[in-house]
N, C-alpha and C positions, 0 to 999 in steps of 0.2 A: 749336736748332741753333747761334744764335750762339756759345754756352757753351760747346761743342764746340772751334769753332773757334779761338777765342781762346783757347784751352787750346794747339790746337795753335800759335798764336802765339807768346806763351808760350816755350813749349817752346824754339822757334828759336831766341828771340833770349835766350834764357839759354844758348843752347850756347855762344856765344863768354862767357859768363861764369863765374858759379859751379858751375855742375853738369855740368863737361864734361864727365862718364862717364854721363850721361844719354842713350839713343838711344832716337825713337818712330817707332812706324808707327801712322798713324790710317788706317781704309780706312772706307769705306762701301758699301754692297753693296742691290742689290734683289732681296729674298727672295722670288719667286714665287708660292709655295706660301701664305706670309702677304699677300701684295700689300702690303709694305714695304720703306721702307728701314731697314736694320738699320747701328750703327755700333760698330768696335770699334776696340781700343788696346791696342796691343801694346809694351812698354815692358821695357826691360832698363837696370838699373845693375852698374859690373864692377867696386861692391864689394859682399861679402857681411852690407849693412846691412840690418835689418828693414825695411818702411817708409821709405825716405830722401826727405828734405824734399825733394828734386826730381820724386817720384812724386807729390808732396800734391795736385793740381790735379786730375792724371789719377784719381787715387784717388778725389777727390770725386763727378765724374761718376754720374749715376745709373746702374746696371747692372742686368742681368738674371744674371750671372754672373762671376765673377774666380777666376784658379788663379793669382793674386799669393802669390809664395813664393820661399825661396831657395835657388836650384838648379845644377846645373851646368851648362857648354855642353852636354854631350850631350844633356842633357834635352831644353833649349828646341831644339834642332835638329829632334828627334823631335815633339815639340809644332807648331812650326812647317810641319813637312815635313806635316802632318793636311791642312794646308791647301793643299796640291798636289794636287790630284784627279787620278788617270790615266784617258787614256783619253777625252780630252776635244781639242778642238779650243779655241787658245788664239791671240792674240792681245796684243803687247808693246806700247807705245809709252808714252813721258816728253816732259814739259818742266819746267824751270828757270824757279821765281819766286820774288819774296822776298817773307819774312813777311809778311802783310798781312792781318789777318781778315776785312775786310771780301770782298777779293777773297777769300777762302776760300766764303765764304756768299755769292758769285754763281755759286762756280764747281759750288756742290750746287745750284743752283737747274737751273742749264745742265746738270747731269745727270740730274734729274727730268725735262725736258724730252725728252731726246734719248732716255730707258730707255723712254718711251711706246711706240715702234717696235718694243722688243724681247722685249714683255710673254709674246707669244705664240708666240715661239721655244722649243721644245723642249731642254730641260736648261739655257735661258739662266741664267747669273751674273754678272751685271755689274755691275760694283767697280770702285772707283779708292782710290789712298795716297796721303797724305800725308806726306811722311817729309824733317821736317827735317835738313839737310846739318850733319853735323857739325864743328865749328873745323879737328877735326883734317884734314879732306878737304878743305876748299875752301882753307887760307889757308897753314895753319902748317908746311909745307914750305916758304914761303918765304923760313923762316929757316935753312935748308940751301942752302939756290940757288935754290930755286924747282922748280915743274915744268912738265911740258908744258903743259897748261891756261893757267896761268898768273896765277891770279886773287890779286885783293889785297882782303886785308882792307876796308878806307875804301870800296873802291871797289863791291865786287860788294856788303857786310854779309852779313846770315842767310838763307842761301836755302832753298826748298825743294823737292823732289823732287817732282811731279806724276806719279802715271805709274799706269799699265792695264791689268791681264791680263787680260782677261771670258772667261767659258768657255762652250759650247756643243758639240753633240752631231752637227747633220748638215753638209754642205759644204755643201749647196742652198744656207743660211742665212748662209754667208762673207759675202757682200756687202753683207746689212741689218746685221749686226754692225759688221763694219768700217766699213761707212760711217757708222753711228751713233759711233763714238770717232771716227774721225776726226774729223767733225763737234764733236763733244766736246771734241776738242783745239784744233782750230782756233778756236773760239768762247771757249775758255778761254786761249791763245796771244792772240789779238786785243784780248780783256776787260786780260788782265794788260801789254801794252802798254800802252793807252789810261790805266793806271792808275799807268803808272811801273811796272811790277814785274814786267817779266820781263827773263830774263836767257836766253843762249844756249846757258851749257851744257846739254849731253846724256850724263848717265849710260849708259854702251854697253852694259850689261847688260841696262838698262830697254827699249835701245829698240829701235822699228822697223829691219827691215833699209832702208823708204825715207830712214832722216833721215841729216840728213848731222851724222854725230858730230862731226866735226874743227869744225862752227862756232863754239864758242866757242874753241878754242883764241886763246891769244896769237898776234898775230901774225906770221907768220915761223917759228913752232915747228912747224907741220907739214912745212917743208923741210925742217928743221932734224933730224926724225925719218926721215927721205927719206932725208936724208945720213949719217944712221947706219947705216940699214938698208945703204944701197951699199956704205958702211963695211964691216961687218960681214957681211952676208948677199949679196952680188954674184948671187950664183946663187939666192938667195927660197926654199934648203932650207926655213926656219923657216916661211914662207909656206904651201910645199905642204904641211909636216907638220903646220900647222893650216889646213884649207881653211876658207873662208867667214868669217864675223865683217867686221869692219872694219879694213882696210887702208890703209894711209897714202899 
């Protein structure tokens, strides 16, 4: 498992370096039906190289299977979208930590632990990603002005995306699921504190509708978005023509 993770290490902390068109997803998943955890790697480079020494690491990895090849967006969209199952009751949430492999390798222990509860839930999948923040998303706007977030290179470094979909089949079952990620996340939020390595943003895509997205912002830039919106939309047209999501 170490190997694993230090792979995904790795990975981060070269994104601010040589391989910035390097992007991964490491998940891991408890397969039921085998009463295992299974772990995959899902890796794209946006040049059309054979093999490119940024893949070397992840390539090494033992496997049971790879459709490493060079392909176009549409493809991997289609590839990717396999992995959406309909029809399924799902469940969001993220948190924001930097590289660290060691905390990687508590944070798969802490999910061994918590998947005990959910062994016996009918159609249970439950997974979590890995997925290192690329240069270009956390820093390098801020050689245009900056953005809302607001984060600085020195100061946040290589972070990485923590975050959850597990999937499941009846309602009964809502509340042994989510209490178990929750659980999961909190334990892994507290772990990466205690260790130096967490950081506050929140991917809004990734997350629960409970967290409160805006925390990591810079300070002052959620007014700041306030004041545009008043600007701009006085009347919250743009609001109502997108209900729900997260609002400033």
């Amino acid at each position: 498992m170490s190997h694993y993770t230090k792979v995904a290490e790795n990975i981060a902390l070269e994104s601010t370096g040589p391989a910035p068109a390097c992007q991964l997803w490491m998940s891991f998943a408890y397969m039921p039906r085998f009463d295992l955890v299974a772990g995959s790697a899902f890796i794209v480079h946006n040049a059309p190289t054979p093999n490119p020494s940024a893949f070397a690491e992840v390539i090494r990895l033992p496997s049971v299977q790879s459709t490493l090849r060079i392909a176009n967006i549409s493809t991997l969209v289609y590839e990717t979208n396999e992995w959406n199952l309909q029809g399924f009751r799902q469940y969001w949430h993220v948190v924001t930590i930097k590289a660290n492999a060691t905390l990687f390798d508590r944070i798969f222990d802490i999910f061994l632990e918590e998947v005990e509860a959910l062994k016996n839930v009918k159609d249970i999948l439950p997974s979590y990603v890995l997925q290192p923040m690329k240069h270009i998303m956390s820093v390098s706007s801020h050689k245009n002005g900056g953005n809302s977030v607001g984060m600085v290179e020195d100061a946040d470094g290589p972070l990485v995306m923590l975050s959850a979909s597990p999937i499941w089949s009846k309602k009964e079952d809502d509340e042994l699921v989510i209490g178990a990620f929750n659980r999961f996340f909190t334990r892994a939020e507290e772990l990466a504190k205690e260790m130096g390595a967490w950081h506050p943003f929140l991917y809004q895509n990734y997350a629960d509708g409970s967290q409160d997205v805006f925390r990591g912002y810079k300070e002052g830039n959620r007014e700041k978005l306030r004041a545009i919106k008043k600007a701009y939309d006085p009347a919250g047209v743009l609001e109502r023509l997108q209900p729900g999501y997260f609002n400033v």
